[in-house]
Structure formats: C-alpha cells, structure tokens
N, C-alpha and C positions, 0 to 999 in steps of 0.2 A: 325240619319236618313240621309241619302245619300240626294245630290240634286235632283236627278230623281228620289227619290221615293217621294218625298215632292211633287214634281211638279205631279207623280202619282195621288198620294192620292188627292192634290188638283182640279183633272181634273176630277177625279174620281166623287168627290163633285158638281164639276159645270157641269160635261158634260163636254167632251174633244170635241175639232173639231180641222180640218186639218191647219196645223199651214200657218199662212200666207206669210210667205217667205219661198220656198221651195229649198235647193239647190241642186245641183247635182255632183258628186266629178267628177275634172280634171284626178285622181290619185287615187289609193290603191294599196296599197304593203304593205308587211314587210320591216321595216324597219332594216337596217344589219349593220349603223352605224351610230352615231351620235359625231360630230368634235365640239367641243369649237371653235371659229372665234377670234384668238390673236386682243388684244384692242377694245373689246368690247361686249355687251352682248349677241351676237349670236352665236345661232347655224347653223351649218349645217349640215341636215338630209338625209342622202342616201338612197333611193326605189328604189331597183331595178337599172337601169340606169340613174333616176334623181338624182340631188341635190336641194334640195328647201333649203332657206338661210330665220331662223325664226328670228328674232327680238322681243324685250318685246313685240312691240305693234302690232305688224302683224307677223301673222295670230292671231285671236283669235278662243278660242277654243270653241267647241259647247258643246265637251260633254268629259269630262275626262280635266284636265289639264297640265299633264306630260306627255311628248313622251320618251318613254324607246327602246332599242335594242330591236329585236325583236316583240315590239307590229305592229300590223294592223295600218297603216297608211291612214287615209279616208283623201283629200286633195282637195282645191277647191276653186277657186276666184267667189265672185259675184260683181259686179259692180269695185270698186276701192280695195277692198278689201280683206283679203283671210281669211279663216276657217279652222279648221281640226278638226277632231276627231281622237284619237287613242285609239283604240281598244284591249287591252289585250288576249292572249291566258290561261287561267287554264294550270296548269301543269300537274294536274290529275284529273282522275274522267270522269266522261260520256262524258263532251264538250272537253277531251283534245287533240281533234282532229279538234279543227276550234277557231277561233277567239271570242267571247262573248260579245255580248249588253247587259246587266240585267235592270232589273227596267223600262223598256220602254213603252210608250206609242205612239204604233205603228198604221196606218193605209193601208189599202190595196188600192195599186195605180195599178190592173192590170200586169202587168207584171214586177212591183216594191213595195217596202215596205218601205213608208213615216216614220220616227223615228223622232219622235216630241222632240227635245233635250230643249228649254226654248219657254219662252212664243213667241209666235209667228212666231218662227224659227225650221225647221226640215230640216234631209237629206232625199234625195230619192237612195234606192238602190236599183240594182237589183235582182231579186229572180234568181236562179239559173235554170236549166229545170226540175230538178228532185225534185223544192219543192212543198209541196201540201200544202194547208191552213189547219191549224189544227181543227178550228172549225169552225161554223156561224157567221160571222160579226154580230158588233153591227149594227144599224140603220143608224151612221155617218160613218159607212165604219171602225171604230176602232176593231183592235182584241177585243176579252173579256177581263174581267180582268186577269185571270188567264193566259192568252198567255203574258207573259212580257218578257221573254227571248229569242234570237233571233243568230243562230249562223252559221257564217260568214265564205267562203273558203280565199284565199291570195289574192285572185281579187277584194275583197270586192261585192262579190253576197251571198244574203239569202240562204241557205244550207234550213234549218228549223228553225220551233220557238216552244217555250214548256213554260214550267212553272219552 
C-alpha cells in the first residue's frame, strides 16, 4: 500500500480535515533536465527558465520522492524552507494527456484544490477555468471517496478529478 493511500484509508477512518500548513507552489513546470552538481550530492533541476539547485536536505518532498526528466515539477518555499512535489505523466491510457495525483485526499478551496500530501501539510493548486466539481462535497469541504484522482496541465492547474 502506497503512502497516500495509507494516509487515505486512515483519514477515511478518522474524518479527514484541511491540513494545517497549507502551501502554495512558487513554480510548476516540466521538468526538461536534471544535471549531477560535480563534488557533491546535488542536483540541479531545469523548469522551464529556472534552475533550482536540490540538496539531501533541502527541499523535502511532500508527495513522490524522485524527480525524473520529464515529471510535473510543483516547487515552493515556506518560511526557511523549500518542498516540491513531482508529479508523473502515464504514458497511456485516458490521463496520457496531463500530469496525475492518485490516491488523494483532496479538498475544495474555491477556486483551488487543497491536496492533503502527510499529516498536517497539503498543497493548494489551482483549478483551471474549465474544471467542474465532479460530485457533492463531503461536509469538511473534502471530495468523496471515490474522487481520488486528480489530473494536472504543465502549469500545474486542476484540468479535473475522477476515480
């Protein structure tokens, strides 16, 4: 069982609510390539016209642990600190046309969609203009269970979400 679906299932158990540190990405892109840093353990990642320069200890990640060529780069400092999420694309099949969240425990923020990645920490992104909510919110503002999948254009904006 994946770690988001563990934290699912367990949210599911208790009642999920809106995770208490919310962040919000500086950065999303595809990333187009990713450089080894000679003497020593970094990398350096290219979006688009950035370079962000990762280290063991900084950023840590929220949600996925590996940043690949190609994946959805979500990027973002809170306080002293920075985060990222990367986000894989399917190579086939109905999503192979956007970027993929699965397993999520998601809420509706309005004209964004709060992704609860571990206890008390989630991202806010935003929805795109042409997404519709697929079903009735729960009563904490959480999609159902059933809406856990959530699929993403290069800007990192909500395209839609399914099952």
């Amino acid at each position: 069982m994946s770690v988001a679906a563990a934290a699912f299932a367990l949210a599911a158990c208790v009642g999920a609510s809106i995770p208490r540190d919310i962040y919000t990405p500086d950065l999303a892109g595809p990333v187009s390539q990713i450089e080894q840093v000679p003497g020593g353990p970094n990398e350096r990642v290219h979006v688009g016209d950035r370079v962000i320069d990762f280290s063991r200890d900084d950023p840590r990640p929220l949600g996925g642990d590996r940043i690949a060529e190609g994946d959805l780069l979500i990027y973002g400092r809170m306080d002293t600190s920075a985060w990222f999420v990367p986000v894989a694309q399917p190579e086939t099949g109905p999503l192979a046309d956007c970027y993929v969240i699965s397993d999520a425990i998601a809420f509706d923020d309005g004209d964004g969609v709060i992704i609860a990645y571990e206890a008390g920490a989630g991202v806010r992104l935003p929805k795109a203009d042409a997404f519709i909510t697929p079903a009735d919110l729960e009563d904490n503002g959480s999609y159902p269970d059933w809406v856990d999948t959530f699929c993403l254009d290069a800007r990192g904006q909500i395209l839609g979400a399914s099952k």
